[in-house]
C-alpha positions in Angstrom: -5.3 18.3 18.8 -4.9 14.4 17.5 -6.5 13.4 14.2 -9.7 11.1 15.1 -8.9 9.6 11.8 -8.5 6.0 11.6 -9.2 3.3 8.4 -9.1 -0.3 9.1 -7.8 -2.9 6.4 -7.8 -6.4 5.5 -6.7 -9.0 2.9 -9.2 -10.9 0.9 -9.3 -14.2 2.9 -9.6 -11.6 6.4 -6.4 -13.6 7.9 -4.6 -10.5 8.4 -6.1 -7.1 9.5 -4.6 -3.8 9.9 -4.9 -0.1 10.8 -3.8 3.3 9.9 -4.4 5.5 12.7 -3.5 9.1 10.9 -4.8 10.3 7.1 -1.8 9.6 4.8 1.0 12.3 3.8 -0.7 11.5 0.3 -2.5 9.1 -1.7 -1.1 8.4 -5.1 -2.8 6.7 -8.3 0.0 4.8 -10.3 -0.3 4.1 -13.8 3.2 2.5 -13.7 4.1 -1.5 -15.3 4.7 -2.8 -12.1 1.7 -1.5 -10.5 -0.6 -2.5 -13.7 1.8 -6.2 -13.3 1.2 -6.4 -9.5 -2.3 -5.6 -9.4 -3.5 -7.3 -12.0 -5.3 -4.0 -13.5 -4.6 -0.3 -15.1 -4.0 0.8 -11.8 -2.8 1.0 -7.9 -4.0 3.1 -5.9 -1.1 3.8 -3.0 -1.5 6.0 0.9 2.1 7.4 1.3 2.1 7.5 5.1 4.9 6.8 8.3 5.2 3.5 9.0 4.8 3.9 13.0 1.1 5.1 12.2 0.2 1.3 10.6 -0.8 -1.3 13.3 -0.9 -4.9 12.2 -4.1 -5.7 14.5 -4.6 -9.4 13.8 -2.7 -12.5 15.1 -1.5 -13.4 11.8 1.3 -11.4 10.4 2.2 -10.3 7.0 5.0 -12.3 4.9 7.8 -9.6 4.0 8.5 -10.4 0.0 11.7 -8.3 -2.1 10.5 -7.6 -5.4 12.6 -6.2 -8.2 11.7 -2.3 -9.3 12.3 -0.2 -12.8 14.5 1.9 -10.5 16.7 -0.7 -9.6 16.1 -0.1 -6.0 13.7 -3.1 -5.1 10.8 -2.7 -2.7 9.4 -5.1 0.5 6.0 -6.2 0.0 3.6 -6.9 2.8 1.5 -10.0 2.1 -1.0 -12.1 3.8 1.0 -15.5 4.1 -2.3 -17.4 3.2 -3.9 -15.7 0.2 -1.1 -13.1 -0.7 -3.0 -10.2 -1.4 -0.3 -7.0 -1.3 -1.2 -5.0 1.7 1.4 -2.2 1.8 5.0 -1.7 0.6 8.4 -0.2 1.5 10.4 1.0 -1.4 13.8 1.3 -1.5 14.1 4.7 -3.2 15.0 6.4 0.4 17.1 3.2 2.2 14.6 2.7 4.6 11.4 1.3 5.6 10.4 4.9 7.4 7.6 5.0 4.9 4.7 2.7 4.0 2.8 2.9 0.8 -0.6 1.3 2.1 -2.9 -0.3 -1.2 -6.0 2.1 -0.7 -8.0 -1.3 -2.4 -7.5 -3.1 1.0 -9.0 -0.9 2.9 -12.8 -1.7 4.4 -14.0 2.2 3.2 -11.7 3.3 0.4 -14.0 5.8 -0.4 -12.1 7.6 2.2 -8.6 8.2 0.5 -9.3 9.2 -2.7 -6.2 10.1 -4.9 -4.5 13.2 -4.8 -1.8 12.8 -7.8 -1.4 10.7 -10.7 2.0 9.2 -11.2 3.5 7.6 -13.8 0.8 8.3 -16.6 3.2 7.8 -19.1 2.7 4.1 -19.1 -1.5 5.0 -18.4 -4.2 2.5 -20.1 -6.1 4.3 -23.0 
């Protein structure tokens, strides 16, 4: 039986619009520097899931960006090209882009992934 699930996404100026069509592997909260640096808060709330399974629906495509990591490893950021809000990465720990780490924020319901693991609470806000 196929999972009925499907969430729809979008950036903030609605240029480019997406869809996962299966629930994640897992969702992750990260409390890393990077995260708390890229978002802009204490915070990033991430849905680990196969890249095949995330469908750019809108004519507008994402800009692909390299960004440095504290692993050394780098990640590919997916951004609108118009008001560059982050809509999922690929990070380089595995070699691959096999994997998308979707930002739950973007979603239209994120009510719908809420997280299943903290990572990096080390570096966590008070």
């Amino acid at each position: 039986m196929s999972d009925p699930f499907a969430a729809i996404g979008q950036c903030q100026c609605s240029h480019v619009w997406y869809r996962m069509t299966r629930r994640p592997l897992i969702v992750h909260c990260c409390h890393c520097r990077s995260c708390q640096r890229e978002g802009g808060g204490a915070l990033v709330l991430n849905a680990l899931i196969e890249s095949s399974y995330v469908e750019v629906l809108s004519l507008d495509k994402p800009d692909i960006e390299w960004t440095d990591t504290a692993s050394g490893k780098g990640q590919r950021i997916a951004r609108c090209p118009t008001c560059r809000i982050a809509l999922w990465s690929h990070y380089y720990v595995w070699g691959d882009e096999r994997l998308s780490f979707v930002r739950v924020g973007t979603l239209n319901n994120p009510d719908l992934l809420p997280p299943d693991v903290h990572v990096f609470t080390e570096s966590k806000q008070p």
